[in-house]
C-alpha positions as MATLAB code, in Angstrom:
seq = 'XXXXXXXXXXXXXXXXXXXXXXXXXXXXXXXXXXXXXXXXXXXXXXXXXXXXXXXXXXXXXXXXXXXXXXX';
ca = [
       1.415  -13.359    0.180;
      -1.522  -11.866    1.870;
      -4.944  -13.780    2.269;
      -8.280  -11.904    1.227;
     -11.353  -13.030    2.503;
     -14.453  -12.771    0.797;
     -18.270  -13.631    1.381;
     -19.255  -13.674   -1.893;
     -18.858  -15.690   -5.416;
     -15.984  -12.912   -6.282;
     -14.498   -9.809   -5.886;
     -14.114   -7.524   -9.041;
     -10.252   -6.310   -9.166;
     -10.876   -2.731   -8.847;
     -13.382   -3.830   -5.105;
      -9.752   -6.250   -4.452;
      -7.589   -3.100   -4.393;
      -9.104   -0.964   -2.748;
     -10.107   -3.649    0.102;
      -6.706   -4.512    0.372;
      -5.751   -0.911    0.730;
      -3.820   -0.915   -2.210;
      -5.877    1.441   -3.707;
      -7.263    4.100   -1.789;
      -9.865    5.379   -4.315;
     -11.616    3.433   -7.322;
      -9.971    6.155   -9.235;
      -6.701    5.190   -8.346;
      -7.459    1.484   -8.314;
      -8.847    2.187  -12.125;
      -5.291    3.887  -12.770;
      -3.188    1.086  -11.792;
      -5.490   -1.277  -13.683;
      -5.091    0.411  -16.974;
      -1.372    1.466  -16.711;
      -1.161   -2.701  -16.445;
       0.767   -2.549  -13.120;
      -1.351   -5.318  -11.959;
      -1.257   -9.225  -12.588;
      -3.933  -11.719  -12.029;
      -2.507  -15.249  -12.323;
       0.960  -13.716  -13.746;
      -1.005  -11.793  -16.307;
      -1.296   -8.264  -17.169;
      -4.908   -7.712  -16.358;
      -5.825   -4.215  -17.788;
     -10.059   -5.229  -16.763;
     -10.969   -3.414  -13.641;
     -14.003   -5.608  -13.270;
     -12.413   -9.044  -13.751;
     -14.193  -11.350  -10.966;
     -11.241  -12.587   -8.786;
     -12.337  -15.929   -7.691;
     -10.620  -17.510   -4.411;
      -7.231  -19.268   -5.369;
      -6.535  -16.341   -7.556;
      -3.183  -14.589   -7.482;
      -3.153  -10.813   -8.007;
       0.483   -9.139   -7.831;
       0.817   -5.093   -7.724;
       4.558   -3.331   -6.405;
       6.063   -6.954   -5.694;
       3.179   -7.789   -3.317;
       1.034  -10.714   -4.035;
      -2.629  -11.418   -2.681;
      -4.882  -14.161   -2.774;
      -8.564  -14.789   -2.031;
     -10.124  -17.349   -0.338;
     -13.934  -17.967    0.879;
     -14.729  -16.857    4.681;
     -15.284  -19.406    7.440;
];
């Protein structure tokens, strides 16, 4: 499981994807979302601009990521 860190309240899933290099483009971060290859808390999540809060789990390909607050 890889560790996110963010600054802010959340990250919208889309922002997540492509910050995690998952997605290189919001277009293909928008693709992945609505084809429902991503989970958020073992979920199909097919919202691009669901707020990821820290302790979140968001699984794409058999990888899972997490976010947490920066030190």
């Amino acid at each position: 499981m890889t560790t996110i860190a963010i600054t802010t309240e959340f990250i919208k899933l889309q922002d997540l994807l492509k910050f995690a290099s998952i997605a290189s483009t919001g277009g293909e971060a928008k693709i992945m979302v609505q084809e429902g290859e991503v989970t958020v808390n073992g979920e199909v999540c097919t919202q691009r601009g669901k707020k990821i809060r820290p302790g979140d789990d968001v699984a794409i390909g058999g990888e899972h990521f997490t976010v947490s607050y920066a030190d």
